[in-house]
N, C-alpha and C positions, 0 to 999 in steps of 0.2 A: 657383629655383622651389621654394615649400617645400611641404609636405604639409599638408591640414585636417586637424585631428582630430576627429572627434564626441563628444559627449560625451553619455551615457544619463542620464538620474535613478534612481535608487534604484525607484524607483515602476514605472520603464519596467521595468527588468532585471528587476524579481520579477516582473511581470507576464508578460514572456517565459519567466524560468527555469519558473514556473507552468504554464505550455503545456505542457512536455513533459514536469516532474516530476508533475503532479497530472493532466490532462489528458491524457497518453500520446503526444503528436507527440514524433516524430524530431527531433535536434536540427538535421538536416540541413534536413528540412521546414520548422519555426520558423524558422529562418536564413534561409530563401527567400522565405517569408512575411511578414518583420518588417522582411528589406533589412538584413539584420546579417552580417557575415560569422561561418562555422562557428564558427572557432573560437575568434572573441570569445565566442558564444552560449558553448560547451564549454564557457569557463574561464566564465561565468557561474554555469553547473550545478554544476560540480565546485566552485566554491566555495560553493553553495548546501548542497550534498551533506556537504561535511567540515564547515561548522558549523550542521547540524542536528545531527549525530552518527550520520545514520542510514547503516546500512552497504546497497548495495543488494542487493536479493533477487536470489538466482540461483535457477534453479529446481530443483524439487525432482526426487531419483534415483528411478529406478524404486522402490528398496525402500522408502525414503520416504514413496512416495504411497503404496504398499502398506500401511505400517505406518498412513499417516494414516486410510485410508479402513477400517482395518481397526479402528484404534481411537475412529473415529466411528461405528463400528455398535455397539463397545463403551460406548460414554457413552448411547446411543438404549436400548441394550436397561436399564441399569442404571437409565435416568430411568425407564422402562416398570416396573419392578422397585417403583420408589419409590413409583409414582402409586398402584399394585396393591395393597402395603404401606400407602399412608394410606387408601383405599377398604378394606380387611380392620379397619383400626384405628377406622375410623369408624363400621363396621359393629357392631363388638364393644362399641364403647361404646355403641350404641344400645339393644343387646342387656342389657347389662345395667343398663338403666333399670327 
């Protein structure tokens, strides 16, 4: 008795891999979904994964977000600085018409 093998198109797989790289499903979930088993889907990803180049995000450490949200107040207050500085510059050229 021998084994069928299925075979995907190129077109099928990205469209899966797509699901849960761009879309955010589980790979577990998409496999349930699509009738594929895990871990064909897995090595679908993971080879999706190594030649995009893209490494995935892990999340960020406490001090991390600390620094991010601390150097996003700093970029707000400096653009505010900017805006301030061309409204003074535009004022002063007017001034001296």
């Amino acid at each position: 008795m021998g084994s069928t093998r299925r075979s995907f198109t190129e077109e099928y797989k990205a469209s899966a891999v797509g699901l849960v790289l761009d879309d955010g499903h589980s790979i577990a979930e998409t496999a349930r979904n699509i009738g594929v088993h895990e871990m064909t889907l897995g090595k679908w990803v993971k080879k999706a994964r190594d030649s995009s180049g893209k490494r995935p995000e892990k999340p960020l450490s406490e001090s991390e977000r600390e620094e991010l949200i601390r150097l996003r107040e700093e970029v707000k207050h400096a653009r505010m600085e900017a805006e301030f500085a061309k409204k003074v510059a535009s004022w002063f050229a007017k001034d001296q018409r």
